[in-house]
C-alpha positions in Angstrom: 0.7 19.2 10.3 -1.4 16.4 8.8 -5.3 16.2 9.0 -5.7 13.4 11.3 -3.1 14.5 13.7 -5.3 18.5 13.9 -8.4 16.4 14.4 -7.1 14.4 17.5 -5.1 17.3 19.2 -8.3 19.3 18.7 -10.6 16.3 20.0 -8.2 16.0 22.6 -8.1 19.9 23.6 -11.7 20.1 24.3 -12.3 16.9 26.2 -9.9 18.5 28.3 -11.9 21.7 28.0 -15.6 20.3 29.1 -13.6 18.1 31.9 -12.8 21.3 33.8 -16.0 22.9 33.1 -17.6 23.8 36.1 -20.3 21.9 35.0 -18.6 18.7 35.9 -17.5 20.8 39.6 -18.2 17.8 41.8 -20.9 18.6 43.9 -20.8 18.0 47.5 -23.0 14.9 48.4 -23.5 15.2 52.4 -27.0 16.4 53.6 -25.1 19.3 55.2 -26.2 21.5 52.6 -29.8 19.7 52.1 -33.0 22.2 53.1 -35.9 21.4 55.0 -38.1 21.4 52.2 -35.7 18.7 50.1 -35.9 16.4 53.4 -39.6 16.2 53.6 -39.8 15.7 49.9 -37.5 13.0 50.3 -38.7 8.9 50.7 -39.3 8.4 53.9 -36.9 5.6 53.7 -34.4 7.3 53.0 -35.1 10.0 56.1 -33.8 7.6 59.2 -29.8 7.7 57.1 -29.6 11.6 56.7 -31.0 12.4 60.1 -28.5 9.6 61.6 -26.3 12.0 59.4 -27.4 14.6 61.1 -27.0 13.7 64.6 -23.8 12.2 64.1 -21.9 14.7 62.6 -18.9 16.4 64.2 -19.5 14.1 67.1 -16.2 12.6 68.6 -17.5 9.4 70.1 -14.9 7.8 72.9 -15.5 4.3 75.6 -17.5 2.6 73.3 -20.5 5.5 73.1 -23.1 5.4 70.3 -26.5 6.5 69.1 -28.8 3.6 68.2 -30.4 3.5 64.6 -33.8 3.1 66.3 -33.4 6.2 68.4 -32.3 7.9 65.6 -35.8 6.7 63.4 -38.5 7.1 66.5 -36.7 10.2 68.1 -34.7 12.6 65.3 -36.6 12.1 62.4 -39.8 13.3 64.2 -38.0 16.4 66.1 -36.6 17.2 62.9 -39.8 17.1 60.6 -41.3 19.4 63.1 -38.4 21.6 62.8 -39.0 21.5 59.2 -42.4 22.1 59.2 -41.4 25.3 61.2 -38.5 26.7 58.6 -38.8 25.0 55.5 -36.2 27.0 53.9 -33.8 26.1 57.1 -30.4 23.8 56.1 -30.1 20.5 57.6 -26.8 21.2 59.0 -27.8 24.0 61.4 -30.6 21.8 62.7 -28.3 18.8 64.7 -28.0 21.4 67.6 -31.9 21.4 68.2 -32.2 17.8 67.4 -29.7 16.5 70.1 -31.5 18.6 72.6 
């Protein structure tokens, strides 16, 4: 076997390598796994789109029902900064029971 053609196989064997290193795993990008603490330390602008996340997940809407995007910003973001304040270790994903109470 000829130099170049070892030096490309081999290039080729460990991009393949580091590609399927679980340090390339995709990571999952939903808030689902997002704490409390990570939400308050967050841009406030950014808050109102991961509690209308929140709120909306799992929810089967049918006949045209909705949640409004200013509900979501004057009434879940507050409910759920309190919660947070409360469990700051707490995962967004098991809050969207308390906040649709």
């Amino acid at each position: 076997m000829n130099l170049p053609k070892a030096l490309v196989l081999t290039v080729a064997a460990t991009t393949f390598c580091l590609m399927t290193s679980p340090a390339f795993a995709v990571e999952e990008t939903t808030p689902q796994n997002m704490t409390c603490q990570e939400f308050m330390d967050m841009n406030p602008k950014s808050m109102t789109p991961v509690a209308f996340w929140v709120v909306n997940r799992n929810t089967d809407f049918s006949g045209g029902d909705y949640v409004d995007w200013h509900e979501v910003e004057t009434v879940s973001v507050p409910k759920m900064l309190q919660q947070c304040h409360k469990n700051p270790t707490t995962k967004l994903g098991d809050l969207s029971a308390v906040i649709k109470k």
